[in-house]
C-alpha positions as CSV (number, residue, x, y, z in Angstrom):
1,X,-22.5,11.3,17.1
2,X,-19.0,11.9,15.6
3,X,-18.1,10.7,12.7
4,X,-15.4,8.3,12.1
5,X,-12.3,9.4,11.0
6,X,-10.9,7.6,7.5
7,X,-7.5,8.5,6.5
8,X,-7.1,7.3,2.6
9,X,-4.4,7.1,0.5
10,X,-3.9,10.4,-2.2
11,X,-3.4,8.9,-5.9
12,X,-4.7,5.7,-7.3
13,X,-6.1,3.9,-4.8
14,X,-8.1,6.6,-3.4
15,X,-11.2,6.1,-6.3
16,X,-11.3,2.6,-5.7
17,X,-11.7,2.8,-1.9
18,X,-14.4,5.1,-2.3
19,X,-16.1,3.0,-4.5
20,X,-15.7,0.0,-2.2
21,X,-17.2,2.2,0.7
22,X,-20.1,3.7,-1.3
23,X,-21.0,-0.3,-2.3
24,X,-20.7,-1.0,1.3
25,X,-23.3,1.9,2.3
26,X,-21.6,4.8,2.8
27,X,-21.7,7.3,-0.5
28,X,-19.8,9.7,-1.3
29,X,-19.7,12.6,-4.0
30,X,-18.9,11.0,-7.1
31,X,-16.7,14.5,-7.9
32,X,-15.7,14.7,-4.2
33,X,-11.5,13.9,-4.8
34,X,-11.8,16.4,-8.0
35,X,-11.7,19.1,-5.7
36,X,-8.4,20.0,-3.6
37,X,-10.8,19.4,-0.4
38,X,-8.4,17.1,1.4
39,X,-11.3,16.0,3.8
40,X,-15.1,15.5,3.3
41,X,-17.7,13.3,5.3
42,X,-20.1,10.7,3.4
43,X,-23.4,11.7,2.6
44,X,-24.8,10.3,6.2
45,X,-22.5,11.7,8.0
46,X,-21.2,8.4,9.4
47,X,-17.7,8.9,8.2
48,X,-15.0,12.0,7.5
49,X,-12.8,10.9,4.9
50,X,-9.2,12.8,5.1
51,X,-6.8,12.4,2.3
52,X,-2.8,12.2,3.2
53,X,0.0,10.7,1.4
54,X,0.5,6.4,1.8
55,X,3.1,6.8,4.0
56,X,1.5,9.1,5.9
57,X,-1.5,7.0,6.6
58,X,-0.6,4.8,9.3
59,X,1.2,7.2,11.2
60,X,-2.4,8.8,11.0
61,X,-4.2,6.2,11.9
62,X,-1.5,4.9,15.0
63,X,-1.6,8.3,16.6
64,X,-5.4,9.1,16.7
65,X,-5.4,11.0,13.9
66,X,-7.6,9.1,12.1
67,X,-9.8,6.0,13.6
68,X,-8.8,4.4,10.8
69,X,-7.1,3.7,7.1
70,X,-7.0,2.0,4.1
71,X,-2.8,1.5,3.2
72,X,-1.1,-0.7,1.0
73,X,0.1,-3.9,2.2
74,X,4.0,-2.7,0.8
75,X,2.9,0.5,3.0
76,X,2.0,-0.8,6.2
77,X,4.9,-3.4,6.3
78,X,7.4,-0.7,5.9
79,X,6.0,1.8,8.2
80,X,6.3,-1.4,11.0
81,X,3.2,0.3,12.8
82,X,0.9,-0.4,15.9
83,X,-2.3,-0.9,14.7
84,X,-5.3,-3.5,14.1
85,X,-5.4,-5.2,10.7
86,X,-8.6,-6.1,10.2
87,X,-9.8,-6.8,6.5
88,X,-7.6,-7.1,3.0
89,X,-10.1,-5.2,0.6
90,X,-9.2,-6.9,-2.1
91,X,-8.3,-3.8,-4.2
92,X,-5.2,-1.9,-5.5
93,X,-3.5,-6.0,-5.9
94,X,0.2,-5.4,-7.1
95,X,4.1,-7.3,-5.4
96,X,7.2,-5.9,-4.4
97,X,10.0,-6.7,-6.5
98,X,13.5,-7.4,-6.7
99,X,14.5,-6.3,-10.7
100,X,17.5,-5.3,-12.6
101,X,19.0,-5.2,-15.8
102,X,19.0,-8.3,-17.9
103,X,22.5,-9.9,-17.1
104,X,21.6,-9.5,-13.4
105,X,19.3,-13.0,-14.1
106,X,22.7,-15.3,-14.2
107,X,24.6,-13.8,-11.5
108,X,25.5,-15.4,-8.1
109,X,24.1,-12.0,-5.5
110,X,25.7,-14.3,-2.4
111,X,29.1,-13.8,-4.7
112,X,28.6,-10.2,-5.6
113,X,30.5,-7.7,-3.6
114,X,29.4,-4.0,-3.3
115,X,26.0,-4.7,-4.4
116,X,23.9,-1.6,-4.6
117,X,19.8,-1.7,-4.2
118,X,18.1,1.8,-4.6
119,X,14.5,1.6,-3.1
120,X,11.2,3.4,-1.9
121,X,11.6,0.5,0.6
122,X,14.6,0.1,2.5
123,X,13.7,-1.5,5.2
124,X,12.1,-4.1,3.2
125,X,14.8,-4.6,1.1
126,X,17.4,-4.9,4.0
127,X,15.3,-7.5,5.6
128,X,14.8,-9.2,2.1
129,X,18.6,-9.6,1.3
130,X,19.6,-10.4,4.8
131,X,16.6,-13.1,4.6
132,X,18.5,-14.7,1.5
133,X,22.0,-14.1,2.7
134,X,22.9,-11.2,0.5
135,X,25.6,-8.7,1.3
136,X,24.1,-5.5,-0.1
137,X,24.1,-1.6,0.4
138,X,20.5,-0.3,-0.2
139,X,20.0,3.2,-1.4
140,X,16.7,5.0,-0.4
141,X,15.1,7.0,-2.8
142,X,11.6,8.8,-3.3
143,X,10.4,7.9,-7.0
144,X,12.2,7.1,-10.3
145,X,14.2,3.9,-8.9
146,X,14.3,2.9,-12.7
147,X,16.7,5.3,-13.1
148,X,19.4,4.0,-10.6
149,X,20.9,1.7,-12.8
150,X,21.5,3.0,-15.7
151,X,22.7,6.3,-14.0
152,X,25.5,4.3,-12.2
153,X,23.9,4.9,-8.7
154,X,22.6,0.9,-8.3
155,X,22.8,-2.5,-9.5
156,X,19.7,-3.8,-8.9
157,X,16.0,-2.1,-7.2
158,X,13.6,-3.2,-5.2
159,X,10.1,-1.3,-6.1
160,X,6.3,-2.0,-6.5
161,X,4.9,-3.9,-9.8
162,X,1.6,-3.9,-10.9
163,X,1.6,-4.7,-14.8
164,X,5.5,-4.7,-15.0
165,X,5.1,-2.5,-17.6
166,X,7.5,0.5,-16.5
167,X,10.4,-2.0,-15.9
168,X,10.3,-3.0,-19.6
169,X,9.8,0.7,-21.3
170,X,12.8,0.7,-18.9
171,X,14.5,-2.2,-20.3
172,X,15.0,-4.1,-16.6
173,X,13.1,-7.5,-15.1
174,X,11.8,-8.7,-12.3
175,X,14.4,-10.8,-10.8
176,X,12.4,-12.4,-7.7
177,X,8.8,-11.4,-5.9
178,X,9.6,-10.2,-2.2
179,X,6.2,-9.8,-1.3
180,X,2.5,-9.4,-2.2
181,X,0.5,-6.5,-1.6
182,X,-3.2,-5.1,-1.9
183,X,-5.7,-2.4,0.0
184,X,-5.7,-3.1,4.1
185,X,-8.1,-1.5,6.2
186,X,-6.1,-0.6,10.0
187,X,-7.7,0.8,12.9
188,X,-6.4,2.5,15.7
189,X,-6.4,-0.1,18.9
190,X,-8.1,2.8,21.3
191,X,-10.4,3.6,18.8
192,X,-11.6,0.3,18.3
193,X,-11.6,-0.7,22.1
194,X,-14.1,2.8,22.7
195,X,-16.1,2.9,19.1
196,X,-16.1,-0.4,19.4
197,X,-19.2,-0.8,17.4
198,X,-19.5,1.6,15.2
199,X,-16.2,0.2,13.8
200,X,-17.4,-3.1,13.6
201,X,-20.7,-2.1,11.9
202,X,-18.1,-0.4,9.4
203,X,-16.1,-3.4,8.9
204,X,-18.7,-5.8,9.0
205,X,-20.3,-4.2,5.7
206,X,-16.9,-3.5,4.1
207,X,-16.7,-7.4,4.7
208,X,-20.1,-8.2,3.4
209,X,-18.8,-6.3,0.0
210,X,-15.2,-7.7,-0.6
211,X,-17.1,-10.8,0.1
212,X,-19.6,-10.5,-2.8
213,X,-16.7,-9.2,-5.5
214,X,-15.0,-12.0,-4.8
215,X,-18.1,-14.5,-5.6
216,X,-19.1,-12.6,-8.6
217,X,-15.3,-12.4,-9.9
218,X,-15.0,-16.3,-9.1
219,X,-17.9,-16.9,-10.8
220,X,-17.0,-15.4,-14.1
């Protein structure tokens, strides 16, 4: 039979995923993502792993690409994409962010007039500030939003906070949480209405395993 098609994110969610999925029953090569192979099957067979940038992954996924994906949360809101939502994994937890220099904390942003957001997340942001009742311009950019404010180019940014360390090396704070985010596994609808249960063999045991971390980290 042909193996399912996994699109997973590049970077550093990728290790854990892979260590969720070998858990669940479907190992991989421990040196597999050390290599610039950007797709490789599990050791059964079962599944072919391809590897493509976060963004790229539900587009993936939504056009058949892939049969399914593990995104971010902060990923698969932005991309606003048709697909089935399955399982939170439980992995790669982290919040979106509204943050900004210091003195931003005791200002009135309903007052402020040509307010300027730089993000990886515009359309996020947009619906964030028109949410609270913010006037705001928003500024898309691809990395380095830390830089916007002290380069002139924002006032405040709206990005993706783990630890929170980066903001303070930076000197800025988090101002308010827009949303909460960790690993979501997304299948494509036709591929789960004709693979039907292959995929939910698949998400049955990735279930079975969140399941357990979450009992053993409870019980610690």
């Amino acid at each position: 039979m042909e193996p399912l098609t996994v699109a997973l994110p590049k970077g550093r969610m990728q290790d854990q995923v892979l260590d969720l999925f070998r858990a669940a029953g479907y190992p991989t090569d421990q040196n597999a993502t050390s290599s610039r192979k950007l797709i490789f099957e599990d050791a059964s067979g079962r599944l072919r792993f391809v590897l493509a940038k976060p963004a790229d992954v539900p587009i993936y996924v939504e056009y058949g690409a892939a049969d399914l994906g593990v995104v971010g949360e902060d990923v698969l809101r932005e991309s606003d994409r048709d697909l089935y939502e399955p399982l939170m994994l439980g992995l790669a937890r982290c919040h979106l962010a509204l943050a900004g220099p210091p003195e931003m904390r005791h200002r009135n942003l309903r007052l402020e007039t040509g307010l300027r957001v730089a993000s990886k997340y515009p359309r996020l942001s947009r619906e964030y500030f028109q949410r609270q009742g913010i006037a705001a311009e928003i500024i898309p950019l691809s990395g380095s939003v830390e830089l916007a404010p002290f380069l002139g180019l924002a006032d405040l940014l709206v990005d993706l906070v783990e630890t929170g360390r980066t903001l303070r090396e930076n000197g800025l704070i988090e101002l308010a949480t827009i949303m909460e985010s960790q690993a979501t596994l997304v299948v494509n609808r036709a591929s789960h209405k004709l693979r039907l249960k292959t995929i939910q063999e698949l998400i049955g045991n990735l279930a079975a395993e969140v399941a357990r971390r979450r009992d053993e980290e409870q019980a610690e």
